[in-house]
C-alpha positions as CSV (number, residue, x, y, z in Angstrom):
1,X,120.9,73.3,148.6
2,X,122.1,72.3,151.8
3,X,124.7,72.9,154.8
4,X,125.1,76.5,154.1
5,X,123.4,78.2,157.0
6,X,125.5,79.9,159.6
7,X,125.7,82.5,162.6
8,X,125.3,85.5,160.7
9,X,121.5,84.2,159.8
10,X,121.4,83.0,156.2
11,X,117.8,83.0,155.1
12,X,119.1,80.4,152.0
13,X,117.9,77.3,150.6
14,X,114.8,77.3,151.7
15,X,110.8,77.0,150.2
16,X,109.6,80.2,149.1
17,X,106.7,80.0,151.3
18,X,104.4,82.8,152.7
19,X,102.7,82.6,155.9
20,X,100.9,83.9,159.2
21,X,101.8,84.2,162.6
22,X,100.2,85.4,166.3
23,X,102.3,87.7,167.5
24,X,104.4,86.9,170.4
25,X,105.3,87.5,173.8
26,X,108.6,88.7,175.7
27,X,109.1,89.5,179.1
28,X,109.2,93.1,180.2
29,X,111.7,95.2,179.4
30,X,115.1,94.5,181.2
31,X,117.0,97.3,183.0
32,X,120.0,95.8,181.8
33,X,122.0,97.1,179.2
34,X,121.3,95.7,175.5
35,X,123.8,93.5,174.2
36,X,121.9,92.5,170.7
37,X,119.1,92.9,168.9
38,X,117.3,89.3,167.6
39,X,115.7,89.0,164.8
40,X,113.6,85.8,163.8
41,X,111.3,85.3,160.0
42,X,108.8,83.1,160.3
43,X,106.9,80.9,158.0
44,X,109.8,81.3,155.3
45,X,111.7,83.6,153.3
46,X,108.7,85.9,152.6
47,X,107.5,85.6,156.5
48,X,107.4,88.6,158.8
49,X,110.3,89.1,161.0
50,X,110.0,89.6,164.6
51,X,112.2,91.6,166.5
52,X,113.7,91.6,170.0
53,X,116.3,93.1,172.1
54,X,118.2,90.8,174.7
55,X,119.5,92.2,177.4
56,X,122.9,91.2,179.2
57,X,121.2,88.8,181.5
58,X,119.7,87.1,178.1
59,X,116.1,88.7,178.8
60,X,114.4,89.3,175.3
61,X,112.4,92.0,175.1
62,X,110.1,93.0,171.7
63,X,111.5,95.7,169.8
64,X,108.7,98.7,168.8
65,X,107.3,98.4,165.5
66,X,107.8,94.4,165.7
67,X,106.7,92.8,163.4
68,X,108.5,93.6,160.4
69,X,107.2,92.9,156.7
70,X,110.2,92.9,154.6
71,X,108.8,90.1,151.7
72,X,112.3,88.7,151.1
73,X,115.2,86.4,153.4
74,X,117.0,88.3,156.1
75,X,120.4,88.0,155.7
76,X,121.7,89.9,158.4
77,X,122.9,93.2,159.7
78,X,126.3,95.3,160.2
79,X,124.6,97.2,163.1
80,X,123.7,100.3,160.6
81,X,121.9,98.6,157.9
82,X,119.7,95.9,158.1
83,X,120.1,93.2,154.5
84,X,117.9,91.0,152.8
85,X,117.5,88.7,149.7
86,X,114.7,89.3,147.5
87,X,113.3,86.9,144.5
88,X,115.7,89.7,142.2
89,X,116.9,92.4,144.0
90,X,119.7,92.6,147.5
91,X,118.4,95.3,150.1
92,X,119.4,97.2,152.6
93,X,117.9,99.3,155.3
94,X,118.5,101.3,158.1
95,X,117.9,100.6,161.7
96,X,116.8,102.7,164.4
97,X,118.8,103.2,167.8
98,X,116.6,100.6,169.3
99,X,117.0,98.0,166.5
100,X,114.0,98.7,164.4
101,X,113.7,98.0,160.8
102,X,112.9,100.9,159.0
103,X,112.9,102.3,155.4
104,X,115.3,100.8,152.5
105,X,118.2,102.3,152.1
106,X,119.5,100.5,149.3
107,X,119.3,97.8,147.0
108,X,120.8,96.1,143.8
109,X,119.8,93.8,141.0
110,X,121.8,90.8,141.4
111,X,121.0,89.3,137.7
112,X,121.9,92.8,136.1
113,X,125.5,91.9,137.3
114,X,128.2,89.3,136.0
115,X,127.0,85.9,137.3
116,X,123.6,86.5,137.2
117,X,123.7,83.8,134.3
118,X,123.7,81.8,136.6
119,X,120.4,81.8,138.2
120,X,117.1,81.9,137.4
121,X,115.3,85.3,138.1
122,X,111.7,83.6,137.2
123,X,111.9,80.9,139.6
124,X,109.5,81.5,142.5
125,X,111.3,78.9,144.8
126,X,114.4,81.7,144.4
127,X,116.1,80.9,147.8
128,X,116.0,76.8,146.4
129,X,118.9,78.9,144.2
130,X,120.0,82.1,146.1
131,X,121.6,82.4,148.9
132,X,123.8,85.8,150.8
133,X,126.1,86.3,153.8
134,X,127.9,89.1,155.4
135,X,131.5,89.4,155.8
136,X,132.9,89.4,159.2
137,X,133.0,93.3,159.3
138,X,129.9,94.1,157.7
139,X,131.3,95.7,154.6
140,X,131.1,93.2,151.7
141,X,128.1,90.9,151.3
142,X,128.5,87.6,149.1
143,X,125.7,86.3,147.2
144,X,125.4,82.8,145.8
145,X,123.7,81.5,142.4
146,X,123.3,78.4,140.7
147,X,121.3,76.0,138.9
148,X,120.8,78.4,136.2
149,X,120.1,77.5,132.1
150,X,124.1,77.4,131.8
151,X,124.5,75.0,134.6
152,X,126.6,77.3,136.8
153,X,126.8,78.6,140.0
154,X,128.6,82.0,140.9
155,X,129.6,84.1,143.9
156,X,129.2,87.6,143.2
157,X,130.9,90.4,145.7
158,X,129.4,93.8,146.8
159,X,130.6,96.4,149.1
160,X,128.7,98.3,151.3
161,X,128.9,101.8,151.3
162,X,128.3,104.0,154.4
163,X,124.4,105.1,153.5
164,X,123.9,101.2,152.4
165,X,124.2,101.3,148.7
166,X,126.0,98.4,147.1
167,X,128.9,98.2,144.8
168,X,129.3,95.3,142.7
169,X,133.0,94.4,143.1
170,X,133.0,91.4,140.3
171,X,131.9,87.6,140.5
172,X,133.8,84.1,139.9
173,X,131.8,81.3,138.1
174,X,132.1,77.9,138.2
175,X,130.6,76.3,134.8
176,X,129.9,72.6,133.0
177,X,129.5,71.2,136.9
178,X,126.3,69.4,135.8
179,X,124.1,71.1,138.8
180,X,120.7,69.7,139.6
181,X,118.7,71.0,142.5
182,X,118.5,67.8,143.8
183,X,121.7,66.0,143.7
184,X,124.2,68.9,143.6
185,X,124.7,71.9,146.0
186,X,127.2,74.6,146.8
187,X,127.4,76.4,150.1
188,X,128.2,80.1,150.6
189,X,132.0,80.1,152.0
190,X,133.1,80.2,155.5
191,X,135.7,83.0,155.7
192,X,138.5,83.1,158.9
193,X,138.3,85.8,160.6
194,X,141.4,87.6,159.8
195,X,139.7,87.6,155.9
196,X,141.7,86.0,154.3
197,X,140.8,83.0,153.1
198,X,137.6,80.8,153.0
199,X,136.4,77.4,152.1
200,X,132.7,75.6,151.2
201,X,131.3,72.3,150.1
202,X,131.1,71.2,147.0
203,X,128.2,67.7,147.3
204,X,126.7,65.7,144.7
205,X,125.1,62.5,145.8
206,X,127.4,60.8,148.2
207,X,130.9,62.8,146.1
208,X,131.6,65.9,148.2
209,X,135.0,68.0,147.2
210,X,136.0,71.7,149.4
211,X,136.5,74.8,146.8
212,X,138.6,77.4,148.6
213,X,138.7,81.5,147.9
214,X,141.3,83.9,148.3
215,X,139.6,87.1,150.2
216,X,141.2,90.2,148.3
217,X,141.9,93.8,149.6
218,X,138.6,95.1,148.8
219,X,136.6,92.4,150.0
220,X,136.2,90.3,146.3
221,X,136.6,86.2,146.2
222,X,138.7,84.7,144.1
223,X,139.3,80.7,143.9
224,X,142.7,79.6,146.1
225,X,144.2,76.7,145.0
226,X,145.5,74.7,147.9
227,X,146.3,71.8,149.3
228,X,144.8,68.9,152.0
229,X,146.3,66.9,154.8
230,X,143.9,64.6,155.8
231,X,143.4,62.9,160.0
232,X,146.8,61.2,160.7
233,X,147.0,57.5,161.2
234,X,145.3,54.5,159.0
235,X,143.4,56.0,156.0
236,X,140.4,54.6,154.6
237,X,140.1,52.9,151.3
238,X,138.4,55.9,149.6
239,X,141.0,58.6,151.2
240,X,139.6,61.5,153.8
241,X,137.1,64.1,152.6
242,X,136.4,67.2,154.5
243,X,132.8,69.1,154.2
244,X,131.2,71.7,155.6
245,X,133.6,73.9,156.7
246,X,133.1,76.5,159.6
247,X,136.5,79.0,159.8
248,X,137.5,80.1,163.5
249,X,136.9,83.8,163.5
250,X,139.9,84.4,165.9
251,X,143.0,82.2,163.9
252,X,143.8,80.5,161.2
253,X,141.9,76.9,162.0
254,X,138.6,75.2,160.0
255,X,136.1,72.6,162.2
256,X,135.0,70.5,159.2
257,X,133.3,67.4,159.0
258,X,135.4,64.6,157.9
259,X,134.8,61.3,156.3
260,X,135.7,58.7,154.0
261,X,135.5,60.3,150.3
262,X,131.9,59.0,148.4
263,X,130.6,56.8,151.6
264,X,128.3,59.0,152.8
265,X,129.5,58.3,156.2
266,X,130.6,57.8,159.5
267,X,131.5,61.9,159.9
268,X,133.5,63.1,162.6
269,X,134.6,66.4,163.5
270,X,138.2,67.3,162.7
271,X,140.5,70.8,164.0
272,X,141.9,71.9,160.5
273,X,145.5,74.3,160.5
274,X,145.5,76.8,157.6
275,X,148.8,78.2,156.5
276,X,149.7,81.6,155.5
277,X,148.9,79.8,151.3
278,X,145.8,78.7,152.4
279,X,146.9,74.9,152.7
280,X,144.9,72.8,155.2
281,X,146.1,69.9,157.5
282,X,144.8,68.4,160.3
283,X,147.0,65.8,162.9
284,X,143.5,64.5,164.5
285,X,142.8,60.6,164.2
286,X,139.5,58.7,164.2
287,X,140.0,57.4,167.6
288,X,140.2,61.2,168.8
289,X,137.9,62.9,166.7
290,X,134.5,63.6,168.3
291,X,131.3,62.4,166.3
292,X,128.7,65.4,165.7
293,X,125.0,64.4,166.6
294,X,124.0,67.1,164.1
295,X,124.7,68.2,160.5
296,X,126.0,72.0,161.2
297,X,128.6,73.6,163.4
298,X,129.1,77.2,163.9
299,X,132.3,79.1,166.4
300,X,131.5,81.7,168.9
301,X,132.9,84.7,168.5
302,X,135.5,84.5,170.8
303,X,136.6,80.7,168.9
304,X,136.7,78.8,171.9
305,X,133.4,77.7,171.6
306,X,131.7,75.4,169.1
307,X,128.2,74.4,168.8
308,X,126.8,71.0,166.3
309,X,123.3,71.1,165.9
310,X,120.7,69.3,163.2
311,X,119.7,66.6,163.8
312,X,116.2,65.3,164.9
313,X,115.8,65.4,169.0
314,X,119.1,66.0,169.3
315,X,119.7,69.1,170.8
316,X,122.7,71.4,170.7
317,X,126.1,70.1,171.2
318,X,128.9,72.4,172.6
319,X,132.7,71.6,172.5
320,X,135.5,73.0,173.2
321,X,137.7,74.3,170.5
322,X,141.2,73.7,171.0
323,X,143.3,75.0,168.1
324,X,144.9,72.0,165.8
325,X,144.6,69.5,168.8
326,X,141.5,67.4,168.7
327,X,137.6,69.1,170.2
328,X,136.6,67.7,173.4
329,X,132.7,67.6,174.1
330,X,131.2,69.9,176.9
331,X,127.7,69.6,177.4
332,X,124.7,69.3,175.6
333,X,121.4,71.7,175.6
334,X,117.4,71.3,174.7
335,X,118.3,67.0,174.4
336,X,115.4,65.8,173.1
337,X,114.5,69.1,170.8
338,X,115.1,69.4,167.3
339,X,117.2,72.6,166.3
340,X,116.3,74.7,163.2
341,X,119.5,77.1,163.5
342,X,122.0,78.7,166.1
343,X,123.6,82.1,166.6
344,X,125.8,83.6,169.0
345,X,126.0,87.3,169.8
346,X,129.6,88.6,171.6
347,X,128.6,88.9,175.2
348,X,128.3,84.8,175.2
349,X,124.8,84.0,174.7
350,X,124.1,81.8,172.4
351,X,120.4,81.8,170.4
352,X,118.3,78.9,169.1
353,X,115.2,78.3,167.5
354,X,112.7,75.2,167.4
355,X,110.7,74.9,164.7
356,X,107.0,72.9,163.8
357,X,108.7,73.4,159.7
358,X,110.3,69.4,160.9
359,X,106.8,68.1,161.6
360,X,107.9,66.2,164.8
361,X,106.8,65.9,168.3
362,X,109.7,67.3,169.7
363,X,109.4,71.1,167.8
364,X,108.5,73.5,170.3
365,X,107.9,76.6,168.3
366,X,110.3,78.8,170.1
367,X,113.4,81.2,170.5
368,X,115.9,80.2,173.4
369,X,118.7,81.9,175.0
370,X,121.4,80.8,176.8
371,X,124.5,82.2,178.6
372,X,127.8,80.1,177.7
373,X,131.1,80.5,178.7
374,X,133.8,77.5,178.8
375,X,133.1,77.4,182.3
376,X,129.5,77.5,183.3
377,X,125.5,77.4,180.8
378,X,122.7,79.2,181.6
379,X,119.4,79.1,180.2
380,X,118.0,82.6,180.3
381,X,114.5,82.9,178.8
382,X,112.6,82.2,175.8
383,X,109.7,83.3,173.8
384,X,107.5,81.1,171.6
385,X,107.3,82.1,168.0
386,X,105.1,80.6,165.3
387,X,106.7,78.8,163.0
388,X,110.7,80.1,163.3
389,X,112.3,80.1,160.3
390,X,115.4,81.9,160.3
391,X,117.7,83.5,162.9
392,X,120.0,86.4,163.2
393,X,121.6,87.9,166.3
394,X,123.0,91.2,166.1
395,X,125.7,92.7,168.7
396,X,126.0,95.4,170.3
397,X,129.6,97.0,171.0
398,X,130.4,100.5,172.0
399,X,131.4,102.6,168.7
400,X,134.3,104.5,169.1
401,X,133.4,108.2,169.6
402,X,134.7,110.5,167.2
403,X,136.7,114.3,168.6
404,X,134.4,117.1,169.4
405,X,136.7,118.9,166.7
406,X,139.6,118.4,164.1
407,X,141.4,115.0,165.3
408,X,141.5,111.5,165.4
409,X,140.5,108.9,168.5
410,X,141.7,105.7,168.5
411,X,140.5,103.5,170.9
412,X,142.2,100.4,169.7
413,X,145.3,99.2,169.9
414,X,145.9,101.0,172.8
415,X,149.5,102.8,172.7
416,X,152.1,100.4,173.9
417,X,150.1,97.5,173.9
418,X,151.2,94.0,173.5
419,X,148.6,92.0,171.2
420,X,147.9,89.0,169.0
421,X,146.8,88.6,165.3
422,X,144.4,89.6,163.6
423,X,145.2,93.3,165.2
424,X,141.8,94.7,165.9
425,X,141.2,98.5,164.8
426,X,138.6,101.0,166.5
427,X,139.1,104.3,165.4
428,X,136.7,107.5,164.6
429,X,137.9,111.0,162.8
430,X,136.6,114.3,162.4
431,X,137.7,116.8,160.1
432,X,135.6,120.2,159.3
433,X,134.5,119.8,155.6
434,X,133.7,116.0,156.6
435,X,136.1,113.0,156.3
436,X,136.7,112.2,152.8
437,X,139.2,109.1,153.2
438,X,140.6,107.5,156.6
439,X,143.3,105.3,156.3
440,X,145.6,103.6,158.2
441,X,149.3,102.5,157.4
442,X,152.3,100.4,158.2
443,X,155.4,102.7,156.9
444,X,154.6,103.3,153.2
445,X,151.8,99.8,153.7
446,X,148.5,100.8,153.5
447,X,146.3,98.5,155.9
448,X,143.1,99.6,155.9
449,X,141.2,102.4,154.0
450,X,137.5,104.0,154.9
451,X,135.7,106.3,153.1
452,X,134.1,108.0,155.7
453,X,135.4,108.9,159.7
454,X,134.9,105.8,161.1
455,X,137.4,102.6,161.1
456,X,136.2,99.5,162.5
457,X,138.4,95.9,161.2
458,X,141.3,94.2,162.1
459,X,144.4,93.1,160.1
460,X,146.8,90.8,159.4
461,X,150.6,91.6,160.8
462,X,153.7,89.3,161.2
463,X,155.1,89.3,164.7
464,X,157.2,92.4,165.4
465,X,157.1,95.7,166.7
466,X,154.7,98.4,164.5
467,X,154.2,102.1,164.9
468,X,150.9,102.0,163.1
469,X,149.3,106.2,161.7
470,X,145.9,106.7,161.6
471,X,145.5,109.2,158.2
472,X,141.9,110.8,158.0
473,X,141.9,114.1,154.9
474,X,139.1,115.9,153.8
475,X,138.4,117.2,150.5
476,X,140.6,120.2,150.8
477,X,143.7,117.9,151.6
478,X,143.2,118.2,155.6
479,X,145.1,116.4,157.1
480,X,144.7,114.4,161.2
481,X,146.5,111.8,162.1
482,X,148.2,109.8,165.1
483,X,150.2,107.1,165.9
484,X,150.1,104.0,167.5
485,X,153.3,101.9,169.1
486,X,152.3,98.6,169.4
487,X,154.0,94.6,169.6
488,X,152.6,91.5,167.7
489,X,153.3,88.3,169.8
């Protein structure tokens, strides 16, 4: 499988390979404040995972209790729980205040569930097959399999619940598509980050076709069908393709790679526009689309950003996103290094690991951090690891704090404010008895529902004027609530 790996730190598609590594070095401890917690496997999907915090200056720092010996793929974290992808079984577990891993918390049996046809639970090369990411808000993970005896592949849906137990929300297959390990591959789906829609790569041989998903209310996929508009100007004799597509987590655009349909090549990187159906279409041309030096891409979190890495000694290369009009190069870091995988965290560092895995002179064994804004890159520190495998970087925001007695706090929107879509929602409740449901609505529109005291999302609203009520009731029927006046530009 290949092309599915992403910023929230896939550990997917990869050897199921055990091994050993010295343990290494950070600097001191920064008197800075944290603004993520790092987290590398080494060796493979079984490896140990080594832990750091980074600082806001981009110092890393090891985390107590580092290394940790989890036996299965990191997947990633929601800043409470901690996931992974065994040979059988999804975990979770919790993390301490200063980003240790610590017990399990949680964990379900992904072949018990519809889909798990799909897969093979005896194969011992498992993440050849298997594959997970987190949703944008940490609430539903997605897990991928395929190859199995029925020549399928499905994406199966869980939610997470507040103590990190998983609830399986339902699965969509996709049968009689002839996959071989070798020749075909899915990827796990780039979702926009307003959660609405997302959109993978279908590839077999040189053919590769986008499947797209409809995000419902509760977090499960479903398959969207929708249409293409390929790069403007003279089309080539086998049509435009797009491929591994990565969704801007701040508005409705996809970065794909584009090409001629079964030629294998020349790619270029084209600005897609997705419409409230789901429908892409991109105005860029080949004489304005850049050409990536490397096979993945992946957004920053504020969207302006986009980093292409991949290839062999050739670096990272960042861009800058401009909504549907064409990406214009920026600068290039590590020239000369080959790149295993990329992360950003939300104070604008962005994370990369070298790895020996691509047996060439270039790998340099080691975890880099930069500071990158559009304006101005730093190079901060690094720390050399044996053998880096996979990468996750987790952020650190402030929560919002929850009344000292019966009440809600919402710390976002701010009353009277005047902001942009996706809305983003920060809100905590407190309620004697305990919260039993928070939820917050439009009129007699119910946007967003929690089953404990804490809302943390965003959503989706038309331009207007909203006054927005923040519900929270216990089990006695308790009610708190307040309001919000706000205006969607």
């Amino acid at each position: 499988m290949t092309h599915v790996l992403r910023g929230f730190g896939l550990a997917a598609i990869l050897a199921f390979v055990s091994a050993l590594a010295f343990a290494p070095q950070a600097r001191a401890q920064s008197t800075s404040s944290t603004s993520a917690y790092v987290y590398v496997q080494v060796g493979g999907v079984a490896g140990a995972v080594y832990g750091y915090s980074a600082s806001s200056t981009g110092q890393l720092s090891a985390i107590s209790g580092s290394p940790f010996n989890l036996d299965t793929g990191i997947i990633g974290s929601n800043g409470s729980q901690f996931f992974t992808l065994g040979q059988t079984l999804l975990h979770s577990y919790g993390i301490g205040s200063n980003g240790a891993i610590g017990s399990q918390v949680g964990q379900a049996a992904v072949y018990d569930y519809a889909g798990g046809e799909c897969g093979d639970a005896s194969d011992k090369s498992y993440q050849d097959i298997s594959s997970a990411e987190l949703d944008h808000s940490g609430k539903v993970v997605y897990v991928l399999l395929q190859n199995g005896p029925g020549n399928c592949a499905a994406f199966q849906s869980y939610a997470i619940g507040s103590t990190g137990n998983f609830t399986f929300l339902g699965d969509i297959d996709q049968t009689g598509i002839n996959i071989e390990p070798v020749s075909t591959s899915l990827g796990l789906p780039s979702i926009l980050g307003n959660e609405t829609f997302g959109y993978d790569t279908e590839v077999s041989g040189h053919i590769f076709t986008l499947n797209g998903f409809q995000r419902e209310s509760s977090g499960e996929l479903e398959w969207l069908q929708f249409s293409q508009t390929g790069p403007a100007g003279p089309v080539p004799d086998g049509g435009w393709c797009p491929q591994f597509p990565d969704a801007s987590p701040t508005g409705s655009y996809l970065v794909a790679q584009v090409g001629e349909c079964d030629s294998g090549g020349p790619f270029y990187l084209a600005s897609y526009t997705v419409d409230s159906k789901g429908n892409i279409s991109t105005t860029n041309t080949a004489s304005n689309m850049p050409i990536p030096l490397g096979d993945y891409t992946i957004f920053s979190p504020s969207g302006d950003l986009l980093a292409d890495w991949g290839s062999i000694a050739q670096g990272i290369t960042l861009y800058h996103f401009n909504g549907a009009a064409p990406l214009t190069p920026y600068t290039t870091l590590l020239s000369g290094t080959t790149i295993k995988q990329v992360a950003w965290d939300s104070s604008n560092h962005l994370y990369a690991i070298s790895s020996s895995e691509f047996q060439t002179p270039d790998a340099t064994n080691k975890l880099y951090v930069f500071t990158v804004t559009p304006t101005s890159v730093t190079e901060d520190s690094s720390v050399s690891i044996a053998d880096p495998y996979t990468l996750v970087a987790v952020s650190q925001t402030a929560m919002c704090s929850a009344p000292t007695t019966n009440g809600v706090n919402v710390c976002s929107p701010a009353e009277g404010a005047t902001v942009t879509s996706p809305v983003s929602i920060s809100a905590a409740a407190t309620l004697s008895g305990g919260v039993y449901r928070f939820s917050l609505w439009n009129g007699d529109t119910k946007l967003l529902n929690e089953d404990s005291g804490v809302m943390d999302g965003s959503v989706s609203l038309a331009p207007g004027t909203y006054k927005l009520i923040f519900d929270a009731v216990n089990s006695s029927g308790v009610h708190a609530d307040a309001t919000r006046d706000i205006t969607v530009k």
